[in-house]
PDB file of the backbone (N, CA, C, O) and the ligand in Angstrom, with CONECT records:
HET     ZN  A 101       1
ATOM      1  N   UNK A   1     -32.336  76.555  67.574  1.00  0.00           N
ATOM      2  CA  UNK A   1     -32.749  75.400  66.762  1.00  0.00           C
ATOM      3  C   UNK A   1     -32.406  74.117  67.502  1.00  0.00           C
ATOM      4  O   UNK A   1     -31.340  73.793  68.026  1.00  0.00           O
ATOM      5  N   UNK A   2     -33.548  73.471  67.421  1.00  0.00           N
ATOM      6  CA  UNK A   2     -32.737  72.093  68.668  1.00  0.00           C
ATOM      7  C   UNK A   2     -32.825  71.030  67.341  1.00  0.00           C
ATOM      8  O   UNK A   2     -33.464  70.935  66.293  1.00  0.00           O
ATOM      9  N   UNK A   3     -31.672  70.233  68.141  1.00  0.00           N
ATOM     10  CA  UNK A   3     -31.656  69.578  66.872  1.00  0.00           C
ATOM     11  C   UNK A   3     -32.294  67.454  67.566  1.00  0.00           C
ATOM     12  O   UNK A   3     -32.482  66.889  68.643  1.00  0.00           O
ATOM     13  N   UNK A   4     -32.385  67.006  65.656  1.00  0.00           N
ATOM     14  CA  UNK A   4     -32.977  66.127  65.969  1.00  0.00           C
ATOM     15  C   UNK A   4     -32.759  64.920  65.341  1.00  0.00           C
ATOM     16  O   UNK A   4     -31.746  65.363  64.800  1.00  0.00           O
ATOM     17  N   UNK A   5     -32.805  63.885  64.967  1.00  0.00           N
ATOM     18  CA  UNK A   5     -32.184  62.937  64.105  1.00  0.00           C
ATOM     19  C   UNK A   5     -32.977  61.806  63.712  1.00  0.00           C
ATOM     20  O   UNK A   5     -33.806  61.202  64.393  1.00  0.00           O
ATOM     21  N   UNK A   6     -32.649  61.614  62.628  1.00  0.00           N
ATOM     22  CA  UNK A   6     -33.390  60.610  61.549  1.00  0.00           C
ATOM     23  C   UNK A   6     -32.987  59.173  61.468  1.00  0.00           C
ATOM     24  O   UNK A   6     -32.095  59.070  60.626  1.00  0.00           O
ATOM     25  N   UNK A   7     -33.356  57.772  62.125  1.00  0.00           N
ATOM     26  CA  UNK A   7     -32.511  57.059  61.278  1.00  0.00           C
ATOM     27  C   UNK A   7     -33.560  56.411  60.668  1.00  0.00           C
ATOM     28  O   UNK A   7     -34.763  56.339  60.918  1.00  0.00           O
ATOM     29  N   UNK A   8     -32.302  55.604  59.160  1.00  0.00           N
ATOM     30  CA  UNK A   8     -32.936  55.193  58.442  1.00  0.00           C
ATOM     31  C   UNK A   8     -32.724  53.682  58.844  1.00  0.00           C
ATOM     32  O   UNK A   8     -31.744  53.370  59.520  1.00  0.00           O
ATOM     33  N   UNK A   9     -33.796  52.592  58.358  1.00  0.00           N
ATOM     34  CA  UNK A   9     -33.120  51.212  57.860  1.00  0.00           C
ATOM     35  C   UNK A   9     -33.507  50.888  57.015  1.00  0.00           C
ATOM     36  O   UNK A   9     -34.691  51.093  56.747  1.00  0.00           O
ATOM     37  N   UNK A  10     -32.465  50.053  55.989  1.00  0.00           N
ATOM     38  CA  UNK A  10     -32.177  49.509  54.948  1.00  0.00           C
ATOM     39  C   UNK A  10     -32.288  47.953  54.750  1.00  0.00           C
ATOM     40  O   UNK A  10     -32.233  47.320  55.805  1.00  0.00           O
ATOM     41  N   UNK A  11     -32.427  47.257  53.661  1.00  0.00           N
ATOM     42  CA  UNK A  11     -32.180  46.260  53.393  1.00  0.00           C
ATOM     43  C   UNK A  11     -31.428  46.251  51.967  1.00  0.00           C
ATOM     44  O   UNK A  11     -31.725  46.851  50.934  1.00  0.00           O
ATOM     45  N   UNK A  12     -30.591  45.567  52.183  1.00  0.00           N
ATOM     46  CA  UNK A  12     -29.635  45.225  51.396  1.00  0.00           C
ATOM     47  C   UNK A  12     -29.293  43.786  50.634  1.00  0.00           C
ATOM     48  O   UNK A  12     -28.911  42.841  51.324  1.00  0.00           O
ATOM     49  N   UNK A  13     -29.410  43.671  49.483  1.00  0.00           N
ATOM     50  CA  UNK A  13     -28.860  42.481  48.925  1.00  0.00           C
ATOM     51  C   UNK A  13     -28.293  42.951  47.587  1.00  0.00           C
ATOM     52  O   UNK A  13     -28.725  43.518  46.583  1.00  0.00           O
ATOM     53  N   UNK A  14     -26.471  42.183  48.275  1.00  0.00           N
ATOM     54  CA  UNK A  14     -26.027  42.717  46.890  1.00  0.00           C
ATOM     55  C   UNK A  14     -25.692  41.957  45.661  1.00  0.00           C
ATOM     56  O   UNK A  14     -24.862  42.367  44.849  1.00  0.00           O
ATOM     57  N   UNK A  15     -26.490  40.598  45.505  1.00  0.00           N
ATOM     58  CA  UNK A  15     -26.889  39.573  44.964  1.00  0.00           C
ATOM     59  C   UNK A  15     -27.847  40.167  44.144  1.00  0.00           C
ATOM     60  O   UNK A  15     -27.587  40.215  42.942  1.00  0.00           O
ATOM     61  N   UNK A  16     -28.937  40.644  44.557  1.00  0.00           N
ATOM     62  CA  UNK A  16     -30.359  40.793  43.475  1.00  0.00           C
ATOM     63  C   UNK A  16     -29.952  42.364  43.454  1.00  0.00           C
ATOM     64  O   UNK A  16     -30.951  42.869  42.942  1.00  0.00           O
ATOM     65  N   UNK A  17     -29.085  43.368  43.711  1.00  0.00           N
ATOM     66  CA  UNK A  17     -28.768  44.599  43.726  1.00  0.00           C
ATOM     67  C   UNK A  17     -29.806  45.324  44.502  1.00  0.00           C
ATOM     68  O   UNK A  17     -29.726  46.519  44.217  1.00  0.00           O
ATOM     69  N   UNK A  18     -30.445  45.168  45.088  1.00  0.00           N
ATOM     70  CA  UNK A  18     -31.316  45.819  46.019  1.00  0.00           C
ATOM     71  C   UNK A  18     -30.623  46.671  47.475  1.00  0.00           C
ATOM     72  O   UNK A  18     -29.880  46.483  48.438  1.00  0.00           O
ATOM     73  N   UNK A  19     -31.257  47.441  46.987  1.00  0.00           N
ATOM     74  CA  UNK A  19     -31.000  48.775  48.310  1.00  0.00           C
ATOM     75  C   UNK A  19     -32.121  49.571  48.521  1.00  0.00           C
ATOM     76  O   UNK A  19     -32.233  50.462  47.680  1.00  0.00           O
ATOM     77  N   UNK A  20     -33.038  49.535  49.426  1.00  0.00           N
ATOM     78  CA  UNK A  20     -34.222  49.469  50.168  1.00  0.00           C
ATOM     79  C   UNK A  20     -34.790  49.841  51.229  1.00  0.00           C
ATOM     80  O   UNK A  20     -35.428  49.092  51.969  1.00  0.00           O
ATOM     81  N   UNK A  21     -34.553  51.402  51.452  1.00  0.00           N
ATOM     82  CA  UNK A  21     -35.318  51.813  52.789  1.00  0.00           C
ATOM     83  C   UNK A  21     -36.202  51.241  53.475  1.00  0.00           C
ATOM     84  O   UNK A  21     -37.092  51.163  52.628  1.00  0.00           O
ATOM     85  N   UNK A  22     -36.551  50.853  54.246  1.00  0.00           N
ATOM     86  CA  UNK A  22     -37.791  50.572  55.084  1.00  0.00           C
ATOM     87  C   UNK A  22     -38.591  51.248  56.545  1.00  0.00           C
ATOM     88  O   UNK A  22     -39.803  51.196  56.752  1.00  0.00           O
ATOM     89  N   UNK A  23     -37.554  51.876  57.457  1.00  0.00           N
ATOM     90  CA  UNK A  23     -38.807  52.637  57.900  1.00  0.00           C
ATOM     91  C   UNK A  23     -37.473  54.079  58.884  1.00  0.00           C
ATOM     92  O   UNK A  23     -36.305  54.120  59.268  1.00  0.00           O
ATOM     93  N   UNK A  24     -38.279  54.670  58.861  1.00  0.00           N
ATOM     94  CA  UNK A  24     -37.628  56.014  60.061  1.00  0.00           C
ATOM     95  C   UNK A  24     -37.578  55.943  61.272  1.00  0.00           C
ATOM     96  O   UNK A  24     -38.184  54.921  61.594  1.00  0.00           O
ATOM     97  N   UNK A  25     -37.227  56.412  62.068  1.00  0.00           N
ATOM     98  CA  UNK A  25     -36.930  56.637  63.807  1.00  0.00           C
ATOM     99  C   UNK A  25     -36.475  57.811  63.225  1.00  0.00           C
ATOM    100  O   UNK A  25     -35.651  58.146  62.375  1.00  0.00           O
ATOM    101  N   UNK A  26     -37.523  58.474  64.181  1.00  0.00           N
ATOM    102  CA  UNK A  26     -37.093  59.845  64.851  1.00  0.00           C
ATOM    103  C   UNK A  26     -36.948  59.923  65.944  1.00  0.00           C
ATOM    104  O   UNK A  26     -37.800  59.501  66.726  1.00  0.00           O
ATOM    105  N   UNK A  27     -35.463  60.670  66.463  1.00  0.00           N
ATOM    106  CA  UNK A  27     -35.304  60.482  68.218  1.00  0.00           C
ATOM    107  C   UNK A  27     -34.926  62.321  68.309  1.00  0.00           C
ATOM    108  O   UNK A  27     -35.019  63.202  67.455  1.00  0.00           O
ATOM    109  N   UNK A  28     -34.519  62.345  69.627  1.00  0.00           N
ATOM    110  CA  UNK A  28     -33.955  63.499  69.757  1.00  0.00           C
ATOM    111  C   UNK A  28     -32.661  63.760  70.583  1.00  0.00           C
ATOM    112  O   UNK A  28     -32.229  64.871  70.890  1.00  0.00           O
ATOM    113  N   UNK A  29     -32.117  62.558  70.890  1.00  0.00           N
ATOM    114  CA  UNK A  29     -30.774  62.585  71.615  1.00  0.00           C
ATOM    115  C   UNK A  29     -29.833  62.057  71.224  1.00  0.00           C
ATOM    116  O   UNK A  29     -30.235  61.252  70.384  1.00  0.00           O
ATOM    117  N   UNK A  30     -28.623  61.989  71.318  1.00  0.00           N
ATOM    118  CA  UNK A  30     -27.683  60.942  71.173  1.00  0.00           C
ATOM    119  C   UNK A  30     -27.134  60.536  71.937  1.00  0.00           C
ATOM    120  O   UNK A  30     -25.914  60.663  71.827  1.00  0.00           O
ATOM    121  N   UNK A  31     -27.573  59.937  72.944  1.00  0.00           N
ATOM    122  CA  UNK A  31     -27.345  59.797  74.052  1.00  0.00           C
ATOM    123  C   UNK A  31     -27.773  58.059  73.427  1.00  0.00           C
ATOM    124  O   UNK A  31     -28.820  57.774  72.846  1.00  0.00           O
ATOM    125  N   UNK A  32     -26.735  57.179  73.726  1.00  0.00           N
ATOM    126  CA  UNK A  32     -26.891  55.618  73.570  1.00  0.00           C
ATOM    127  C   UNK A  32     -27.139  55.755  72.386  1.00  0.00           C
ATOM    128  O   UNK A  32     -28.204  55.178  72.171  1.00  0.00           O
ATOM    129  N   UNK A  33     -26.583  56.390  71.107  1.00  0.00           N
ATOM    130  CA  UNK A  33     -27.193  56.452  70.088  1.00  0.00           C
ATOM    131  C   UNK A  33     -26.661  54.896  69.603  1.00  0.00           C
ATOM    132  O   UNK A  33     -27.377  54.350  68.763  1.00  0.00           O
ATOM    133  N   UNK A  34     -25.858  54.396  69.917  1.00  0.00           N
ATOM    134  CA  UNK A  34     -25.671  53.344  69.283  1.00  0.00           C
ATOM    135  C   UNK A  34     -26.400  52.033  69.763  1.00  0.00           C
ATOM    136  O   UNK A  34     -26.424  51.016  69.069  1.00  0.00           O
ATOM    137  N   UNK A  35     -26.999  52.133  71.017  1.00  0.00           N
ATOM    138  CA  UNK A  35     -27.685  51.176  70.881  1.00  0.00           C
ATOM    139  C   UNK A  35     -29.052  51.118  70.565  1.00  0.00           C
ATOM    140  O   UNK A  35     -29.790  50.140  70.443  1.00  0.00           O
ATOM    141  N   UNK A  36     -29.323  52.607  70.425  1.00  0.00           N
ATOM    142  CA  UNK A  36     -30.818  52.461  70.274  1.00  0.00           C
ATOM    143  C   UNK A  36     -30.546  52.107  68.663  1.00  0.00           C
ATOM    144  O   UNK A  36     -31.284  51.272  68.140  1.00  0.00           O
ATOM    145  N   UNK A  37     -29.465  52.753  67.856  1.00  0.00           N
ATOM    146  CA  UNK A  37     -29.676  52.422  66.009  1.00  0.00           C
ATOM    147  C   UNK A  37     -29.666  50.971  66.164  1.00  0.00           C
ATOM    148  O   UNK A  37     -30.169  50.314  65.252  1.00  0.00           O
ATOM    149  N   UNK A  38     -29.072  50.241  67.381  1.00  0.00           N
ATOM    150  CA  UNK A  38     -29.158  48.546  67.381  1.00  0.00           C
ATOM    151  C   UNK A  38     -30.245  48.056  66.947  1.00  0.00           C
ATOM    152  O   UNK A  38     -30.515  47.286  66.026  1.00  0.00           O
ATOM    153  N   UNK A  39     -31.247  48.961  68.251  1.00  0.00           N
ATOM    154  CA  UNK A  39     -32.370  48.157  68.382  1.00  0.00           C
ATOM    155  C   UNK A  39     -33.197  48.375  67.202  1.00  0.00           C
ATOM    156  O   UNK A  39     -33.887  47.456  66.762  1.00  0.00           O
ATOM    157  N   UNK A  40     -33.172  49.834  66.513  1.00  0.00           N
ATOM    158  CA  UNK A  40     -34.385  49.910  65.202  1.00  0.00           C
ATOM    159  C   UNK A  40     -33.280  48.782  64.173  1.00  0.00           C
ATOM    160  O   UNK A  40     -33.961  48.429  63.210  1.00  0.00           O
ATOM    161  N   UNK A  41     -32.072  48.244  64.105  1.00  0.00           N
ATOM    162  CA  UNK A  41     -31.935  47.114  63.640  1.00  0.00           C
ATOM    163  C   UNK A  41     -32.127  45.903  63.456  1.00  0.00           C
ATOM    164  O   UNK A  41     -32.115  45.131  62.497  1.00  0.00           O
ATOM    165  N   UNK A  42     -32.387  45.837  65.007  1.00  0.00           N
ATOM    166  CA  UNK A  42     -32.910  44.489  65.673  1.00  0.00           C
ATOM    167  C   UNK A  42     -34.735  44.379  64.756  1.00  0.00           C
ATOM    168  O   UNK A  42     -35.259  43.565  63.995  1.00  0.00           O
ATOM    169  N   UNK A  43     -35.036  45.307  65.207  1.00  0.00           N
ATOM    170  CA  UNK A  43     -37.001  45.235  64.375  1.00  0.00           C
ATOM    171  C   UNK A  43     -37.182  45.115  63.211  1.00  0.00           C
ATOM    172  O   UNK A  43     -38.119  44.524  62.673  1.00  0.00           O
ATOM    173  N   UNK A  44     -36.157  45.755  62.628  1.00  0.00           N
ATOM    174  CA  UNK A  44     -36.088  45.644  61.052  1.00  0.00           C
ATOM    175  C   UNK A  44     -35.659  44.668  60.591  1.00  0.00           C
ATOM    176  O   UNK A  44     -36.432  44.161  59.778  1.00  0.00           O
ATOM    177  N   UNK A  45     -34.196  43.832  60.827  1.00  0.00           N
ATOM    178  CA  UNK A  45     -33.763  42.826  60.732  1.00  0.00           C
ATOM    179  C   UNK A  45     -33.042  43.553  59.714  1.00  0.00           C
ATOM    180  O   UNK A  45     -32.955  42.935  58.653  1.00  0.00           O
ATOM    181  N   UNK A  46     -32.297  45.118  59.748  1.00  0.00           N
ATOM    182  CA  UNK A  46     -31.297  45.849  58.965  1.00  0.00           C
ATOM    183  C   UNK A  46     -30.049  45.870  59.266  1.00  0.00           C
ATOM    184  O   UNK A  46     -29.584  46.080  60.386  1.00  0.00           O
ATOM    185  N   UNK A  47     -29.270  45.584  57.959  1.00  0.00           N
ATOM    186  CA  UNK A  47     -27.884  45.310  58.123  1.00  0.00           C
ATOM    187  C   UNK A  47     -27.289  46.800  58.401  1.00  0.00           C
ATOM    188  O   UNK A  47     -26.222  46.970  58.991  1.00  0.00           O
ATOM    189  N   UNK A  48     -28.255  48.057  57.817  1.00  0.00           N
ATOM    190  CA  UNK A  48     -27.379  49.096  57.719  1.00  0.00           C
ATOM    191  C   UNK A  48     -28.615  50.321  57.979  1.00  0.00           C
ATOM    192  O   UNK A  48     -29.619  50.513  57.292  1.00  0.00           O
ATOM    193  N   UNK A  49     -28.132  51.109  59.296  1.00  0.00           N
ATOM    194  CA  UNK A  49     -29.103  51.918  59.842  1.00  0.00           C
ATOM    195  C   UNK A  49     -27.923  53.375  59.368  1.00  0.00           C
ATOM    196  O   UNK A  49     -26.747  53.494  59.714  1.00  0.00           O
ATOM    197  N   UNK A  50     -28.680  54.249  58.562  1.00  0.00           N
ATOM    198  CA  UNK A  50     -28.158  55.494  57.423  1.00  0.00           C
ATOM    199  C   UNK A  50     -28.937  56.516  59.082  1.00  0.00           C
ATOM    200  O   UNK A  50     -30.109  56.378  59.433  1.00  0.00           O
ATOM    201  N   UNK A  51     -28.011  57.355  59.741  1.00  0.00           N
ATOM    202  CA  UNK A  51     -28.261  58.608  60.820  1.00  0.00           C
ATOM    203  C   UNK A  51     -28.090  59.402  59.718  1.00  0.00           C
ATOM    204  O   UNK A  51     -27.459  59.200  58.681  1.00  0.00           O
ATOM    205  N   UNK A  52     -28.945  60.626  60.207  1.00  0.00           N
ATOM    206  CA  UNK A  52     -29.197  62.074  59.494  1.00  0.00           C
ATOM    207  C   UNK A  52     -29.574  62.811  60.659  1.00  0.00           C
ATOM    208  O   UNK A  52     -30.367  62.280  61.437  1.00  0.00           O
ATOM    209  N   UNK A  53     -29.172  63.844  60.877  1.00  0.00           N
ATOM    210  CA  UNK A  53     -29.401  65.310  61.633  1.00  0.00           C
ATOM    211  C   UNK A  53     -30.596  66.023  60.897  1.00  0.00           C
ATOM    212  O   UNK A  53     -30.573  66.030  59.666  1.00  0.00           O
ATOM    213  N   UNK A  54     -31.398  66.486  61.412  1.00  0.00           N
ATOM    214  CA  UNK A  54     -32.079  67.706  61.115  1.00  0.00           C
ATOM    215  C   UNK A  54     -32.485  68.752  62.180  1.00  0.00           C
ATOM    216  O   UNK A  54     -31.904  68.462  63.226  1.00  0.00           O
ATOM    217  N   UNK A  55     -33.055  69.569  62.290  1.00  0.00           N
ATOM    218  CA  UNK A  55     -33.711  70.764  63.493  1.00  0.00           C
ATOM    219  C   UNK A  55     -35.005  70.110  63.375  1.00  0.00           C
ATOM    220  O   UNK A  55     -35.532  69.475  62.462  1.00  0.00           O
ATOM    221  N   UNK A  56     -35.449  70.507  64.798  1.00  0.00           N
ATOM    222  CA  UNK A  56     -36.827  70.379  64.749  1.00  0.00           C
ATOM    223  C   UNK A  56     -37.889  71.171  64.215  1.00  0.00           C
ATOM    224  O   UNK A  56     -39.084  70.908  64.346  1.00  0.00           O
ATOM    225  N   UNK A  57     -37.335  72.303  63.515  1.00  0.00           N
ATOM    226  CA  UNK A  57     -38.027  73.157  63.282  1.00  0.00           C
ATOM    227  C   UNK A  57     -37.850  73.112  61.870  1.00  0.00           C
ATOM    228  O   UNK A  57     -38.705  73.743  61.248  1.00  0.00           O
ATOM    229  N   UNK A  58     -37.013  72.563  61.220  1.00  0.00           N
ATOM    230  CA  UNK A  58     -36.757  72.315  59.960  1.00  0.00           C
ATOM    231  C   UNK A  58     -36.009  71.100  59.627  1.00  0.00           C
ATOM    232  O   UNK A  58     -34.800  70.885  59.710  1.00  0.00           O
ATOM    233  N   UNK A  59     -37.177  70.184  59.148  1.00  0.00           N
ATOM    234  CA  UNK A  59     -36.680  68.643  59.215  1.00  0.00           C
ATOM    235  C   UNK A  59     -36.577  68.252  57.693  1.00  0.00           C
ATOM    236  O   UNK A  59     -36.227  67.107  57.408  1.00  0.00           O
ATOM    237  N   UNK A  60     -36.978  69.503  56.345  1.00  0.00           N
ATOM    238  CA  UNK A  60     -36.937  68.993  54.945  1.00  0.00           C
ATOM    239  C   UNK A  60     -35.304  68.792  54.344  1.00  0.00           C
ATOM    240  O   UNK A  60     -35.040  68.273  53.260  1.00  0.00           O
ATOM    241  N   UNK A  61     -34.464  69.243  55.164  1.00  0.00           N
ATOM    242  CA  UNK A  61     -33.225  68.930  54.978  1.00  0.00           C
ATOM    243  C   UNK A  61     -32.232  68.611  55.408  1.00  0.00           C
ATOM    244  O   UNK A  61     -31.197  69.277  55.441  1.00  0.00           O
ATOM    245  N   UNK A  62     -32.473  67.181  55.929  1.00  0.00           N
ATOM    246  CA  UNK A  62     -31.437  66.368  56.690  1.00  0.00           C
ATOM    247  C   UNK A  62     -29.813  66.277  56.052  1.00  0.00           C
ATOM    248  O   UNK A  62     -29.450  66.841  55.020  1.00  0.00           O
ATOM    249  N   UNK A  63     -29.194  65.664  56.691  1.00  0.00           N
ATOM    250  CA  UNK A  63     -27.662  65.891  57.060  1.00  0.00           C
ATOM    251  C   UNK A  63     -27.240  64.947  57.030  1.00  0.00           C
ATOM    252  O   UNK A  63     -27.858  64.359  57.918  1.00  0.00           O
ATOM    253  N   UNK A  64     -26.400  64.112  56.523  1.00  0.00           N
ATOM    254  CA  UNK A  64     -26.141  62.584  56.787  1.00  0.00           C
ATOM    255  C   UNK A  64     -24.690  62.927  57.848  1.00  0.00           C
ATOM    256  O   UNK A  64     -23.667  63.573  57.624  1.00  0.00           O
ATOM    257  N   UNK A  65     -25.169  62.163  59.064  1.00  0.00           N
ATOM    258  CA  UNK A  65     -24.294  61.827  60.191  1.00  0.00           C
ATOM    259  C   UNK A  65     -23.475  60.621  60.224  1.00  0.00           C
ATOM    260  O   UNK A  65     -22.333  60.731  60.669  1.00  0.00           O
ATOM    261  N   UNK A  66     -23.878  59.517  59.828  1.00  0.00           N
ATOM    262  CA  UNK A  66     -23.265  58.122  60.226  1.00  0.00           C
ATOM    263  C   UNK A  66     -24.158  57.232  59.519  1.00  0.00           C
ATOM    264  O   UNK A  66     -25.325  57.415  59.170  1.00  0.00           O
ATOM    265  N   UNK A  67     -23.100  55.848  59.313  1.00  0.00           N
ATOM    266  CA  UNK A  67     -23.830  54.951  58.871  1.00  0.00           C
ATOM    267  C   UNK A  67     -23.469  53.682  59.718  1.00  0.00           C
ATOM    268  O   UNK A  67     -22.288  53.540  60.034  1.00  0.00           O
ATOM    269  N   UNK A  68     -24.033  53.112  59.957  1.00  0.00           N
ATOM    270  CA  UNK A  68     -23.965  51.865  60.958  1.00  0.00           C
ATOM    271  C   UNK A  68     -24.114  50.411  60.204  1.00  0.00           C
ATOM    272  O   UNK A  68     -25.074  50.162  59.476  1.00  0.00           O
ATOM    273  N   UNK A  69     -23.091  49.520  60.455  1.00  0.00           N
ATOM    274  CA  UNK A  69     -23.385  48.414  59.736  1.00  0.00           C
ATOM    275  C   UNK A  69     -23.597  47.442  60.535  1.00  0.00           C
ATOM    276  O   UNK A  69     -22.881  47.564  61.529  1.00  0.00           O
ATOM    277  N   UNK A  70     -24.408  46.303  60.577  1.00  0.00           N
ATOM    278  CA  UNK A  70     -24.785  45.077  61.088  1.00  0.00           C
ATOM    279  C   UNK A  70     -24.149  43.950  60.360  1.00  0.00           C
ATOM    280  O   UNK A  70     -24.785  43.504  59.405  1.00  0.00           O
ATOM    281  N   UNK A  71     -23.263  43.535  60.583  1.00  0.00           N
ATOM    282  CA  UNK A  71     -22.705  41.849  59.703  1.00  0.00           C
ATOM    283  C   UNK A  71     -24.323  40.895  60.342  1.00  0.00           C
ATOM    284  O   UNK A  71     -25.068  40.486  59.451  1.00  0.00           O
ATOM    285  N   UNK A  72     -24.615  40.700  61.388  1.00  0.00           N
ATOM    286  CA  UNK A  72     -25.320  39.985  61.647  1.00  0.00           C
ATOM    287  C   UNK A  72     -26.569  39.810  60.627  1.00  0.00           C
ATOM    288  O   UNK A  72     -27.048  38.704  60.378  1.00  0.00           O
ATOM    289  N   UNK A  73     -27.070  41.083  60.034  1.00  0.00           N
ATOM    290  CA  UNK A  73     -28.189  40.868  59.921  1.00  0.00           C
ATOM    291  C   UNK A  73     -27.700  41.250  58.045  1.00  0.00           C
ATOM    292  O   UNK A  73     -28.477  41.824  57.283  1.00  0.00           O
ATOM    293  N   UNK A  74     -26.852  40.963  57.797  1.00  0.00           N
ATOM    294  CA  UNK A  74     -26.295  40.768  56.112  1.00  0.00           C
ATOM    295  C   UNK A  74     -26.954  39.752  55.497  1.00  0.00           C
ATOM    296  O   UNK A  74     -27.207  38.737  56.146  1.00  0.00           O
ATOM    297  N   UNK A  75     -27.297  39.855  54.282  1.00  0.00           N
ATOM    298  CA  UNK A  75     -28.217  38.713  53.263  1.00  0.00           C
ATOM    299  C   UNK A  75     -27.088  37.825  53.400  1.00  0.00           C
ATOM    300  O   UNK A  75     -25.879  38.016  53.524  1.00  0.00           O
ATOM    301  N   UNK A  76     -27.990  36.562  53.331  1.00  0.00           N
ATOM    302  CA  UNK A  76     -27.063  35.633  53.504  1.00  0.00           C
ATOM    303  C   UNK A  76     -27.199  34.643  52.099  1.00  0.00           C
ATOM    304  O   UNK A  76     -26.432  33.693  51.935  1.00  0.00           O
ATOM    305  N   UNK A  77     -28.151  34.951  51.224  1.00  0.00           N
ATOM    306  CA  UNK A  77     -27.925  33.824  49.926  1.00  0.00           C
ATOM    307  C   UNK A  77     -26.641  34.096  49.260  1.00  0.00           C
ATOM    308  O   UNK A  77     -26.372  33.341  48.325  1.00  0.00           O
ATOM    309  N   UNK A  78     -25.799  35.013  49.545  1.00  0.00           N
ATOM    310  CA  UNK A  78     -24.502  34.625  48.811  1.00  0.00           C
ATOM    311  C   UNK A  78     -23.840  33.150  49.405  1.00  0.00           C
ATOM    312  O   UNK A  78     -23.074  32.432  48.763  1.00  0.00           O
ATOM    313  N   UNK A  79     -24.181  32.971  50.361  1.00  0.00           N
ATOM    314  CA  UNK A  79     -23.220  32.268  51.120  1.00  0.00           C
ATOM    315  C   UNK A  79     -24.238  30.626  50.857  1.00  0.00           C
ATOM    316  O   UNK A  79     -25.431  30.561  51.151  1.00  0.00           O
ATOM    317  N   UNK A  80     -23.545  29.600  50.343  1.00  0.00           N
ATOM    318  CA  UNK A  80     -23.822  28.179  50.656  1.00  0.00           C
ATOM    319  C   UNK A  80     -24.136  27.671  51.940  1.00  0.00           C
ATOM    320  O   UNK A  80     -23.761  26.504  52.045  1.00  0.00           O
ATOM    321  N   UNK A  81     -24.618  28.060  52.829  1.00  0.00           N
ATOM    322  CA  UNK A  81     -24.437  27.586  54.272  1.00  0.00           C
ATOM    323  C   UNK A  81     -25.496  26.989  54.768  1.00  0.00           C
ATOM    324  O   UNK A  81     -26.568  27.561  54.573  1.00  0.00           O
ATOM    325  N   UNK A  82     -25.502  26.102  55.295  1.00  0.00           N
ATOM    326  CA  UNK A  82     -27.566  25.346  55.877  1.00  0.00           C
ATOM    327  C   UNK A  82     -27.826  26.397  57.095  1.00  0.00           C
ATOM    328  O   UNK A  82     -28.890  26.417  57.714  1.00  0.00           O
ATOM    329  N   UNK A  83     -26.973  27.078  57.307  1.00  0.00           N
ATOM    330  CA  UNK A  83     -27.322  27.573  58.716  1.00  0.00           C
ATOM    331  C   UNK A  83     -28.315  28.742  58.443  1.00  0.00           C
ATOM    332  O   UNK A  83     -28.361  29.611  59.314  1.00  0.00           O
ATOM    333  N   UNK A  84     -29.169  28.889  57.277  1.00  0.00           N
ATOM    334  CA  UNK A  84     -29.497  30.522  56.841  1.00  0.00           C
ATOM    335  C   UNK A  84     -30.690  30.510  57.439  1.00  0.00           C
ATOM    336  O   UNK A  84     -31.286  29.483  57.762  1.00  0.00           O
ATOM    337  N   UNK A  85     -31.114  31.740  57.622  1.00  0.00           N
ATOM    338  CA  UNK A  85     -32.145  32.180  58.679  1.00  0.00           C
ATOM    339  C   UNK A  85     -33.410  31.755  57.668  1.00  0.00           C
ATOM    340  O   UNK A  85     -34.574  31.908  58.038  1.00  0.00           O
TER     341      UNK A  85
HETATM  342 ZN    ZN A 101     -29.348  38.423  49.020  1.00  0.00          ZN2+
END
């Protein structure tokens, strides 16, 4: 069974209570896994990329591996600040 991995990204605001998938990456290594979950962060503009394991041969029941958080890319209307994106 070779295995294979899912990530997710999210958007998050915990102001309007929203928690919000938005799209998948499927890879097959973990090799730089952390910068590639960067980069499907970077596209998404996700504070929080959710990893899952599955086989390639059986992908209906993923595995939760890791969760990755971004401060950078955190909602920012809690915060009073002029600096908001
Ligand atoms: Zn917000």
């Amino acid at each position: 069974m070779r295995k294979q991995y899912i990530a997710v990204t999210y958007d998050i605001c915990e102001v309007e209570d929203l928690f919000m998938d938005m799209h998948e990456y499927v890879f097959s290594t973990d090799q730089e896994l952390e910068l590639l979950v960067k980069k499907f962060a970077d596209i998404d503009i996700a504070p929080l990329v959710r990893v899952y394991t599955t086989t390639k041969e059986d992908s209906s029941d993923p595995t939760f591996y890791k969760d990755f958080h971004f401060e950078e890319y955190d909602c920012g209307c809690e915060k009073l600040d002029t600096n908001q994106r």
